[in-house]
C-alpha positions as CSV (number, residue, x, y, z in Angstrom):
1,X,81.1,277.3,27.5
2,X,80.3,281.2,27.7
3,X,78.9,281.7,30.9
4,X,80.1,278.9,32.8
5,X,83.2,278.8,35.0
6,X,85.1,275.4,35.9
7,X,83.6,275.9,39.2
8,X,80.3,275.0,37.9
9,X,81.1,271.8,35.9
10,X,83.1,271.0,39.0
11,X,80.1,271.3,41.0
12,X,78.3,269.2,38.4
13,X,80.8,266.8,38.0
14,X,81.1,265.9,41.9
15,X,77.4,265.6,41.9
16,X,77.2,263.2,39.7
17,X,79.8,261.0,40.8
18,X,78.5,261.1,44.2
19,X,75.0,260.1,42.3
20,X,73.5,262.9,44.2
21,X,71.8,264.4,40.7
22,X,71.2,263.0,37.6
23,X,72.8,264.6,34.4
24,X,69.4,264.7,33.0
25,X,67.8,267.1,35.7
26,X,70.8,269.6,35.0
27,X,67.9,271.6,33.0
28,X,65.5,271.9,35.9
29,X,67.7,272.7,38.7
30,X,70.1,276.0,39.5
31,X,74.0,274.7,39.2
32,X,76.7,277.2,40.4
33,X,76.2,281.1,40.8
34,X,75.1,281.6,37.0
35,X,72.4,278.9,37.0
36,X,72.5,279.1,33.3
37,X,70.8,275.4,33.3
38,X,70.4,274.8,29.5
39,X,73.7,276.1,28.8
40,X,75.4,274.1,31.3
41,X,73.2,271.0,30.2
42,X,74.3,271.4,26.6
43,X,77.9,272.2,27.2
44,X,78.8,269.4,30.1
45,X,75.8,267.4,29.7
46,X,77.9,265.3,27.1
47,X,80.9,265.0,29.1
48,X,79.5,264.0,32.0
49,X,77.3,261.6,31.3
50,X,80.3,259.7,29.1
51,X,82.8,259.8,32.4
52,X,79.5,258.9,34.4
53,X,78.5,255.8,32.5
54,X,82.5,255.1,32.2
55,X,83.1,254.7,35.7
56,X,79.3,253.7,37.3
57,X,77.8,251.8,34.5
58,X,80.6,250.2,33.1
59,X,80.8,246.2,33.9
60,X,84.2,245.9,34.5
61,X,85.1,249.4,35.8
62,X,82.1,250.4,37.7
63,X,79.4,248.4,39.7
64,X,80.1,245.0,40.9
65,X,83.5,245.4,38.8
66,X,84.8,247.9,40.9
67,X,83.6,246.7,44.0
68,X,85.4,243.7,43.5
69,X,88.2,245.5,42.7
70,X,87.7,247.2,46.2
71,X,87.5,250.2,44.8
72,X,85.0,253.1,45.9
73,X,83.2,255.1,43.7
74,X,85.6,258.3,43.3
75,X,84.8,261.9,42.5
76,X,85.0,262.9,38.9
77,X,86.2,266.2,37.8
78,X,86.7,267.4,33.7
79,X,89.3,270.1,33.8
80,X,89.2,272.3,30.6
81,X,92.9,272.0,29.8
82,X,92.9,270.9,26.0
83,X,96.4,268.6,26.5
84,X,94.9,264.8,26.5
85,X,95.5,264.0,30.1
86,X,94.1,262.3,33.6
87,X,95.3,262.2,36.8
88,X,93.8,261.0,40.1
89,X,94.6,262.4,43.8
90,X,93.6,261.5,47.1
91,X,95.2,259.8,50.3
92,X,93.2,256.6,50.3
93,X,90.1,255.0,48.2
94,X,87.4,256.9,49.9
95,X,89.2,260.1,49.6
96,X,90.1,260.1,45.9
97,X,89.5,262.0,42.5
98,X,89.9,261.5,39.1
99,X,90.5,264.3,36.8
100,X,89.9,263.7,32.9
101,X,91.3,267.1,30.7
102,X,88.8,268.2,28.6
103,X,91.4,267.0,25.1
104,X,91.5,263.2,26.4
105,X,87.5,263.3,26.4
106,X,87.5,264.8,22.8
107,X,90.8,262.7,21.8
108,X,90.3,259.5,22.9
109,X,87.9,256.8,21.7
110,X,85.0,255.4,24.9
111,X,88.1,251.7,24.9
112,X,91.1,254.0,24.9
113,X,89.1,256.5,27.7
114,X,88.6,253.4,29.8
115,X,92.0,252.2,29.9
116,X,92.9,255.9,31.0
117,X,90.4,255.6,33.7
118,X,91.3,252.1,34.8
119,X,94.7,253.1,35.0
120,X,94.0,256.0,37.4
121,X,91.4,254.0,38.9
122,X,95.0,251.5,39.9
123,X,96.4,254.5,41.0
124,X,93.5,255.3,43.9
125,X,93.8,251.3,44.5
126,X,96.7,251.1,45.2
127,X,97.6,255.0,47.1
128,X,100.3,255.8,45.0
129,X,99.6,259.5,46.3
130,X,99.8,258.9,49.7
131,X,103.1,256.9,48.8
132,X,104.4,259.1,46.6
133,X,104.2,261.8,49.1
134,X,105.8,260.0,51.7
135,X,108.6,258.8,49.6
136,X,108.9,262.9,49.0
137,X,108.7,263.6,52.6
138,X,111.7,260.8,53.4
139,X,114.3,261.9,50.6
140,X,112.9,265.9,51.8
141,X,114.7,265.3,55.2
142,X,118.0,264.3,54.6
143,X,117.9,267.1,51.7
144,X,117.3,269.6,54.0
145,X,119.8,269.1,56.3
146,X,122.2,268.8,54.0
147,X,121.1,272.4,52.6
148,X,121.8,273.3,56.2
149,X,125.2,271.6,56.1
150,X,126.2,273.3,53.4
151,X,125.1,276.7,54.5
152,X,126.9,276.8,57.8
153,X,130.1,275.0,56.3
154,X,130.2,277.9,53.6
155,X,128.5,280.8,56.1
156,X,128.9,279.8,59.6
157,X,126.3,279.2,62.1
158,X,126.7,282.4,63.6
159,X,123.5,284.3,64.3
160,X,123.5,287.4,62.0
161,X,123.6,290.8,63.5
162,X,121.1,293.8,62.8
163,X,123.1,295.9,60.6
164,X,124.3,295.6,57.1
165,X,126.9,292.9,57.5
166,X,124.3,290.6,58.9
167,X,121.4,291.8,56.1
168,X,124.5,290.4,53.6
169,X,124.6,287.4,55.2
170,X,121.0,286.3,55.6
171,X,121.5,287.4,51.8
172,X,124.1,284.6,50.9
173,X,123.1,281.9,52.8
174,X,119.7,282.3,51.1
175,X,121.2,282.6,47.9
176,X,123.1,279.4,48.8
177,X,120.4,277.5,50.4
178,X,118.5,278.3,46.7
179,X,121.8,276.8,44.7
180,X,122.5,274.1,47.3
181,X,118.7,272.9,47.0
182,X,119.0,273.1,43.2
183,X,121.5,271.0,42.6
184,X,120.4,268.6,45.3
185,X,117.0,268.4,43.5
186,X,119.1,267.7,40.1
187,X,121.1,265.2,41.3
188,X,118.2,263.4,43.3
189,X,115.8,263.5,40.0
190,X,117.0,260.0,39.0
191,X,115.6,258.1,42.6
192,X,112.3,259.9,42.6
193,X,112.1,259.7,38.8
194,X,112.5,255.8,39.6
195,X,110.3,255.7,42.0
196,X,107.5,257.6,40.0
197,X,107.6,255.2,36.8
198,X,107.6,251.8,39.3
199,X,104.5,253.1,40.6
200,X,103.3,253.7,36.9
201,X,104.0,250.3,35.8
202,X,102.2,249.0,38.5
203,X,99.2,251.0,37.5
204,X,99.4,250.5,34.2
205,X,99.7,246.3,34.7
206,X,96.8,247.0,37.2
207,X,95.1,249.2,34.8
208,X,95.4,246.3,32.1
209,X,93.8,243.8,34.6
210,X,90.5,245.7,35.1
211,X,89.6,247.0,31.5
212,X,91.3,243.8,29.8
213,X,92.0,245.5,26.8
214,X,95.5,245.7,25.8
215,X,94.5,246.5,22.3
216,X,92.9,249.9,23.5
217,X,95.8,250.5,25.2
218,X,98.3,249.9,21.9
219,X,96.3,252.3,20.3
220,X,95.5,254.8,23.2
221,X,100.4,254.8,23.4
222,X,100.8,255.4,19.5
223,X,98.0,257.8,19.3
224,X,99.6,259.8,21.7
225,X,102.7,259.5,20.2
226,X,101.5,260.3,17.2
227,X,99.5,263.6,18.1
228,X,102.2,265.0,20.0
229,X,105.2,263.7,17.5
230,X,107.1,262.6,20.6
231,X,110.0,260.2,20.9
232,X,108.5,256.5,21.5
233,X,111.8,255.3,22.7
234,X,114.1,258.1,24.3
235,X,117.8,258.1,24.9
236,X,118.0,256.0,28.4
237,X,120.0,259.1,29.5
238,X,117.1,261.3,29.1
239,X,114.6,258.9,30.8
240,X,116.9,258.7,33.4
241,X,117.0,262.3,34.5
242,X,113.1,263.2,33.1
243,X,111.2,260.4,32.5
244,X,108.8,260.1,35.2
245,X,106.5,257.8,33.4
246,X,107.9,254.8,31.3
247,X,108.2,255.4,27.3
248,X,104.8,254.8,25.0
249,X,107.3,251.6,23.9
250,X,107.9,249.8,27.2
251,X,104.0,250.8,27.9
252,X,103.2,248.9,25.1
253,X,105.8,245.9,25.6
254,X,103.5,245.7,28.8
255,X,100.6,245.2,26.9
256,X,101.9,243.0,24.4
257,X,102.9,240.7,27.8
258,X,99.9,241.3,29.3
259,X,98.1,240.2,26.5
260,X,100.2,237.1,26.2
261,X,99.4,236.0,29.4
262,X,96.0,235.8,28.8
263,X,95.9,233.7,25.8
């Protein structure tokens, strides 16, 4: 896209999912600072109308399918990043975004793309952001003070003085406070790793409810696995400590069940 910055598909891209421009017009109107209007229209024109049609055309995840779902119309962004990905933000429904990489638009077939979108579409449904963030903000607390504990039972709580033996010792107990929340963070990674694949299971059942294609998403987990050459199945050990997202294998148990349960 020479010429064009993210900032201008970004532009673009919230237009459009706020349907306050159609893709079609990109060619007549100025977009961004380089108003480079055929340029842009060739280069995004694709894109957007795909993750347009995707989420406000499509029966079950757009329209009267989302609105049954209770679930607003959120903005859409395509980030350049060639690593096939999607993530949504936002504190609640009306304040959300979905964020499709520019590889999982190239990579993934329009069924597989839609069971990425209904799954961060489950995400906005159900605020796993705002709850994720305060689950953060809960275990943050009691890690704090116990940086603090440790400090003072290794430093003191004495205030330090202005000369060189206090400069040493604003020195160390920030050099312990940086150890103390490292290995706090280490040994907590297991809870919030927990916490992080229960809410992705529940998006990803979710996510299976509104596109109702488990097949898609069979082929959208080994595809991955495949192009990347990762691990379907790692050691429990490793998912334990870095696994924030279940493996492509109990993601696809899930829609082997969830296919079950429709027959």
């Amino acid at each position: 896209m020479a010429g064009i910055d993210h900032e201008d598909v970004v532009e673009v891209v919230r237009q459009v999912a706020d349907g306050a421009q159609e893709v079609d017009g990109l060619a007549d109107r100025p977009v961004g600072r380089h108003h480079d209007h055929l340029a842009l229209h060739q280069a995004a024109g694709g894109i957007l109308r795909e993750v347009q049609t995707l989420l406000k055309e499509d029966p079950v995840l757009g329209g009267q399918g989302r609105q049954n779902a209770g679930l607003p119309m959120p903005r859409v962004y395509i980030s350049p990043q060639q690593a096939p990905n999607a993530f949504a933000t936002g504190r609640s429904p009306r304040k959300s975004a979905v964020c499709f990489t520019q590889g999982a638009i190239d990579l993934l077939d329009p069924d597989e793309l839609e069971g990425v979108a209904a799954h961060e579409l489950a995400h906005v449904e159900r605020r796993h952001v705002l709850k994720g963030s305060t689950w953060g903000a809960v275990l943050a607390v009691p890690g704090l003070l116990l940086v603090f504990a440790v400090v003072g039972w290794r430093t003191g709580y004495a205030r330090p003085t202005r000369d060189a033996a206090g400069c040493d010792l604003v020195l160390r107990r920030l050099a312990l406070a940086a150890a103390a929340a490292a290995v706090i963070g280490t040994l907590s990674a297991p809870l919030a790793n927990s916490v992080s694949r229960a809410y992705e299971r529940e998006a990803d059942w979710r996510g299976l409810q509104l596109s109702r294609d488990p097949a898609a998403d069979i082929a959208l987990h080994q595809g991955l696995v495949e192009r990347s050459l990762g691990v379907p199945d790692p050691p429990a050990a490793v998912s334990l400590w870095f696994g924030t997202h279940p493996s492509a294998l109990e993601r696809i148990a899930l829609a082997l069940r969830y296919r079950e349960s429709e027959r």
